[in-house]
C-alpha positions in Angstrom: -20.0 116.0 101.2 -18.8 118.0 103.7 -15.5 120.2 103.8 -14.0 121.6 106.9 -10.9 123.7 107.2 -11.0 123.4 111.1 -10.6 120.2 113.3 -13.1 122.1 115.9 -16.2 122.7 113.5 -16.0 119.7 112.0 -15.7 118.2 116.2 -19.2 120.5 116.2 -20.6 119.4 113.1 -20.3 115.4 114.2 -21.9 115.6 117.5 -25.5 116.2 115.3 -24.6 113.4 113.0 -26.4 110.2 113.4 -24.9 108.3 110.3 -23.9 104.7 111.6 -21.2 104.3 108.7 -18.6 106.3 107.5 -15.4 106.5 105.1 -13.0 108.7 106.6 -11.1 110.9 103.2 -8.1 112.1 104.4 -6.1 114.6 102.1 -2.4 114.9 103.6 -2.9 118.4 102.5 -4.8 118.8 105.5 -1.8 118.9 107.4 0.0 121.9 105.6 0.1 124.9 107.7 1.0 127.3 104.7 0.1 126.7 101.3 1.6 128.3 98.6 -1.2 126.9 96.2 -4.0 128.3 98.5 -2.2 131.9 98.3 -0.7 131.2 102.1 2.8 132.1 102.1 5.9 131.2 99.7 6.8 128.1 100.9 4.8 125.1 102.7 5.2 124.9 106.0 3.9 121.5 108.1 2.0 120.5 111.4 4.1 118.5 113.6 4.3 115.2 113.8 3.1 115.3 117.1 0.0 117.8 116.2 -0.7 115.1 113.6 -0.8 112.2 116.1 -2.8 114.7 118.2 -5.2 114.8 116.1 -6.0 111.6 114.9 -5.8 110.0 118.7 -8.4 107.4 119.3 -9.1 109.7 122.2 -10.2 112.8 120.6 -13.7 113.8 119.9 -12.9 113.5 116.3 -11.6 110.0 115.9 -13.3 107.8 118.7 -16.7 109.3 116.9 -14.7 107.9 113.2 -13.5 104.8 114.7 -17.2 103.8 115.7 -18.7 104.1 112.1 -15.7 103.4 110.3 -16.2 101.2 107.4 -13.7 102.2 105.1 -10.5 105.1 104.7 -8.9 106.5 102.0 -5.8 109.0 101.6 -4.9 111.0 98.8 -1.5 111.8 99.2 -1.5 115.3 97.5 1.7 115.6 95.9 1.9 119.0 94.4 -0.4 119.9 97.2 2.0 119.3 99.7 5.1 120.7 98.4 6.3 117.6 96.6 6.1 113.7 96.4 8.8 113.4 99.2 6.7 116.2 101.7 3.6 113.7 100.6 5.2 110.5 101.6 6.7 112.2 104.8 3.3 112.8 105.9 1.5 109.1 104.7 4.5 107.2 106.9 3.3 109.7 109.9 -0.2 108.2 109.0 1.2 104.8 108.1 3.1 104.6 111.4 0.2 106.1 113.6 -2.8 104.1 112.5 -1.1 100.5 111.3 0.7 97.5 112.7 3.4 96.5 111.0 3.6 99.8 108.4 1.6 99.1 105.1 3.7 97.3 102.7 6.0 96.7 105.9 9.4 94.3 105.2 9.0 93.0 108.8 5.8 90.0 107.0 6.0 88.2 104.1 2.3 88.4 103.8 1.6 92.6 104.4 -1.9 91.7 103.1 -3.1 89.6 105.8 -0.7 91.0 108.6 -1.1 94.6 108.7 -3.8 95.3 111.2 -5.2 98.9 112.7 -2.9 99.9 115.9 -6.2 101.5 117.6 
């Protein structure tokens, strides 16, 4: 296990990978800017929702290399990592919204289990 704080070593550290599967661990945490909790600041502070879609395009070094070995993603939403349940569940429906179709759990099919499908 592997932890990067920076999208542009970790885009470094894949290119020498050869793994063929992968699980892809996002912690919305990731996508605090300041961090009380990591002595950064006195208040979180967020990247946009556009530096989040940014970074997770399907044309980015980062996730066209994931979305070939994908086999499996998790997120931990972080909570008290990311300044609350409400700041936590902002960020998931940025994820929900970027990477499914309809949203997870999404009123718009009676059957969200066999419905939702990835957007990429």
């Amino acid at each position: 296990i592997k932890k990067f704080k920076d999208i542009s070593d970790f885009e470094s550290y894949l290119i020498n990978i050869d793994d063929e599967q992968i699980y892809f661990d996002i912690d919305l945490d990731y996508f605090t800017l300041m961090n009380p909790l990591n002595g950064e600041g006195d208040k979180f502070t967020y990247l946009s929702k556009n530096k989040i879609q940014k970074t997770l395009s399907p044309n980015g070094v980062l996730m066209s290399w994931i979305y070939k070995r994908l086999c499996g993603l998790t997120i931990a939403k972080e909570p008290e990592h990311c300044g609350g349940i409400k700041y936590s569940d902002k960020l998931l429906g940025i994820l929900d919204a970027h990477f499914f179709y309809p949203t997870l759990l999404s009123k718009d099919s009676e059957d969200y289990f066999d419905s939702t499908k990835w957007k990429q």
